[in-house]
N, C-alpha and C positions, 0 to 999 in steps of 0.2 A: 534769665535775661535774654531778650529778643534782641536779634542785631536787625537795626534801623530798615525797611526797606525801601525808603525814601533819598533816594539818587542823590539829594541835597543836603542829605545828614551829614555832619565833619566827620563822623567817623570813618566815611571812604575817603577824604579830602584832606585830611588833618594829621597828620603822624602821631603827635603825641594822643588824640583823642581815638585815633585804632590802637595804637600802644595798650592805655590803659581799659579799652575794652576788652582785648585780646587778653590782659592778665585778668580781669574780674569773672573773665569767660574760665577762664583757664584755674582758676584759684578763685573759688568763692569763698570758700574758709580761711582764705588766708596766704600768702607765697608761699609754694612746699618746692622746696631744692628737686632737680629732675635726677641730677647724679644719684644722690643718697637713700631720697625722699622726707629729710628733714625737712620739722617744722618750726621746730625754736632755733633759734642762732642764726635764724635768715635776716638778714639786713640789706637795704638800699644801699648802693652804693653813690657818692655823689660826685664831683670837680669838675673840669670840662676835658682832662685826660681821657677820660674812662664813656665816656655823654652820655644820655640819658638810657634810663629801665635797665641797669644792670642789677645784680645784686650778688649776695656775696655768703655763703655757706658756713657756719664756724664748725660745722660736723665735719664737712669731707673737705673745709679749706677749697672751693673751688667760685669762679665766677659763673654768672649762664642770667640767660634772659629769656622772654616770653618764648623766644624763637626756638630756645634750645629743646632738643629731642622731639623737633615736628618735620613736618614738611618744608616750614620757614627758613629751616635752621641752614646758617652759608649761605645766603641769599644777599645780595646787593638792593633787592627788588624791594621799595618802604612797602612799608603794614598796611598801609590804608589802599598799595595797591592792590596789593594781595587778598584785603576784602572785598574790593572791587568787582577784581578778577572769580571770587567766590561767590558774590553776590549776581553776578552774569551769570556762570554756571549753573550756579543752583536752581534759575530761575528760566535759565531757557528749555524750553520743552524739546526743542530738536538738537539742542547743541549751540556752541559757537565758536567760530574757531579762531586758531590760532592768531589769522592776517587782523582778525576784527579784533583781536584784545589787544595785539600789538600797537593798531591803531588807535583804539579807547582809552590802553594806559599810557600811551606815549613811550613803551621798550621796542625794542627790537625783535623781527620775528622769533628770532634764536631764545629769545629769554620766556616769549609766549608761548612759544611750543613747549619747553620744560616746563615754566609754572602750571600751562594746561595739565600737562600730566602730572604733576605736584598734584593738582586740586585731585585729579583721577585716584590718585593713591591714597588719599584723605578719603575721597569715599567709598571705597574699597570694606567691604564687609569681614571685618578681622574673623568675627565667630561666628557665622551664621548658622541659625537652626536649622532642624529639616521644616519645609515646607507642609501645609496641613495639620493632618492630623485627625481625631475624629470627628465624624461629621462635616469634613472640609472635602472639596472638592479643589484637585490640581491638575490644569491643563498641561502638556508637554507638546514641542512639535520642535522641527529643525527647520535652519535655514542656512543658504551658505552666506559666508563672509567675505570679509578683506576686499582685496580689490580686484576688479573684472578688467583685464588688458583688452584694450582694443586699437585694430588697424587698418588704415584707410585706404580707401581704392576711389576709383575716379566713377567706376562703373557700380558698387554697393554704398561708397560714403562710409561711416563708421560702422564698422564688424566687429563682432569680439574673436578673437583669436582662437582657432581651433585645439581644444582642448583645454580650455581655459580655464573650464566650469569643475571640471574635476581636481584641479590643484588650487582652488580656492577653499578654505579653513571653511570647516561644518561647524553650529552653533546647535545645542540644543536650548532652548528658554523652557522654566519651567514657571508657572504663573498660579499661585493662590489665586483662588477669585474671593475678591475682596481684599485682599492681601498684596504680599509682596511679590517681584518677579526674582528668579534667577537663572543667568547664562552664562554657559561654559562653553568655552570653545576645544573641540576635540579635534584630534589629528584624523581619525579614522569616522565613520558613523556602523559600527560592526554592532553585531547584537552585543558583544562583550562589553563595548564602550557606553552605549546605549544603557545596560543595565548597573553599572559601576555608577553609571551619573545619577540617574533616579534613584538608587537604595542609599546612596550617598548623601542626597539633597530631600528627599519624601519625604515625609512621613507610612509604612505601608498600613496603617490606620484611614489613611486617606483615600478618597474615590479619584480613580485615575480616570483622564478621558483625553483620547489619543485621535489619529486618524486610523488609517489603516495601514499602516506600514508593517511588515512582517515583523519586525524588532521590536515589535511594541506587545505581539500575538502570547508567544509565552512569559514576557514579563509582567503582563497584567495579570497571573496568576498570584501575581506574592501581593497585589495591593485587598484593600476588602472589596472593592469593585472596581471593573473596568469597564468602559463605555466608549464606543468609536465612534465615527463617523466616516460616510467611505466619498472622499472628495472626488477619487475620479470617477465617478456617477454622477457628480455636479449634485454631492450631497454633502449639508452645512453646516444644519441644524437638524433635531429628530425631538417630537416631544419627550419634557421631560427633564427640559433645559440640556441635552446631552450636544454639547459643540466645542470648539475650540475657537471656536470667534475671540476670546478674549487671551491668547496666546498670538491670534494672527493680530489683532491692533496692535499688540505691542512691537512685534515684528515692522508694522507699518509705521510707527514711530521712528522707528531704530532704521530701515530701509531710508527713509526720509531726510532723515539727520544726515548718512553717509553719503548720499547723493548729493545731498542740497545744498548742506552747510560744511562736509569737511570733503567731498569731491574726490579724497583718497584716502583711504585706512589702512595702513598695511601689516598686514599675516601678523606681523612680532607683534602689532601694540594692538591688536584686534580686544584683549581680554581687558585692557585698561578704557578702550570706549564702551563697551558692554558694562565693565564694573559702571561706567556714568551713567549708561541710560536704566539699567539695573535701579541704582539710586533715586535718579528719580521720580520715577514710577513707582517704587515703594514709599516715597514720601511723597505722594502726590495729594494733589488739595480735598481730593475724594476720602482722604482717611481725617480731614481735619488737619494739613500739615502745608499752612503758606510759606509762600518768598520767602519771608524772616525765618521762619522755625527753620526750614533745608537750609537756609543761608547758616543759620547757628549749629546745626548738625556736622556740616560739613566741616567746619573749625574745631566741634571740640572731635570732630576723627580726625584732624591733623596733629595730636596728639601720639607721643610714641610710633609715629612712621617716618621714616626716612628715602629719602629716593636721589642720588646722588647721580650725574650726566653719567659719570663714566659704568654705571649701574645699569642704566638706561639703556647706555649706548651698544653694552655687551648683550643686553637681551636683542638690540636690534640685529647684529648681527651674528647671532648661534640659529 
């Protein structure tokens, strides 16, 4: 079942009509308890005490609704906006932030920025495989992150601050061609960190193709090939299809969004916008995967995650 991607469908507009989406999404065979995971002894609950889509457990004796054990769950914020705000996400290619859902759902920035990252944790890859495998080919490259401080003079205008570039978060991207992306955000970029990332996320069945960075020299020994390209020669591409072009567009994606649409990212929640643009670009329209389908992805990964403010708030500041 496709969630609508037509702006005008009730089910962004309608509470009861995202409600009962959200359970048929949620439970196609039928209501299963999230406490227990019973499936007989579930029942509807009804009166106007209790109000509507709760239901009621005779195994574990407990109450719980569509919300419970997702990203929904404790939320003020109705279902249909929450689609809404999923059906944006899902569908913007660079991003959108926080000011513009607060504006399109009518909450407050405070509730937009949490739901945003609500939706981030939903897409979040619980099990991910290694990338490749044989006969695949997987690009790697780095890029730094977070954000660039900058400060103004009458005489340069905007500078970035001396020393800036080096305490800004390193990313590696690692990119199936044809496939999916994945990025990690590292504290260090050492060969140690470097090689921990790739045998972690690879496949070493897979043909690796790097630039030429040293860190990349004796790890390409463990893959079945490796293949570079040496950019500061103002070199790109080599026959034989040997490039990272398609590691660097994703980068230029991801570069774009941080500038353009969220203007500041910073270090603590660096790996939760990476998990979005991660997302989707592996569910992009080029594998067969529209608006509707990422839109429906995304919800049923809100499934068994949880992301609580003062969870949030503590990663922001350790």
């Amino acid at each position: 079942m496709l969630t609508p991607s037509d702006m005008s469908d009730p089910v962004y507009h309608d509470e009861a009509v995202a409600r009962r989406h959200l359970e048929l999404l949620r439970w196609p065979e039928g209501v299963t308890c999230p406490h227990c995971g019973a499936v007989s002894g579930v029942r509807a609950l009804g009166g106007d005490s209790m109000g509507p889509g709760w239901f009621y457990c005779g195994s574990c004796q407990d109450k719980f609704t569509v919300r419970t054990g997702t990203v929904w769950e404790r939320s003020h914020i109705p279902l249909h906006k929450w689609l809404l705000a999923s059906r944006l996400m899902a569908s913007s290619k660079k991003g959108i932030s926080a000011h513009q859902l607060a504006r399109t759902l009518g909450v407050t920035y405070k509730s937009a920025w949490f739901l945003a990252h609500r939706i981030r944790e939903a897409m979040r890859d619980d099990d991910p495989q290694p990338l490749g495998g044989k006969e695949q080919i997987v690009e790697a490259d780095e890029t730094l992150g977070g954000p660039a401080e900058y400060e103004f003079s009458n005489e340069k205008g905007w500078t970035k601050k001396p020393g800036t570039a080096s305490r800004r978060a390193k990313v590696i991207s690692l990119v199936e061609r044809g496939g999916s992306v994945r990025s990690i955000k590292v504290e260090e970029m050492k060969a140690d960190d470097v090689r921990r990332v790739l045998l972690q996320n690879v496949s070493t069945e897979s043909t690796l193709m790097t630039d030429e960075a040293r860190h990349y020299q004796r790890l390409g020994k463990k893959f079945k090939r490796h293949e570079t390209v040496n950019h500061s020669e103002g070199e790109y591409a080599r026959k034989g299809s040997i490039t990272t072009n398609t590691v660097e567009g994703f980068f230029s994606i991801f570069k774009r969004g941080v500038t353009g649409v969220f203007q500041h990212v910073s270090e603590q929640h660096l790996q939760r916008y990476l998990d979005e643009f991660d997302f989707r670009y592996s569910n992009r329209i080029a594998l067969g995967i529209d608006d509707a389908e990422r839109t429906t992805r995304v919800l049923k990964g809100a499934e068994g995650k949880r992301l609580t403010y003062r969870r949030l708030d503590e990663r922001a500041s350790a």
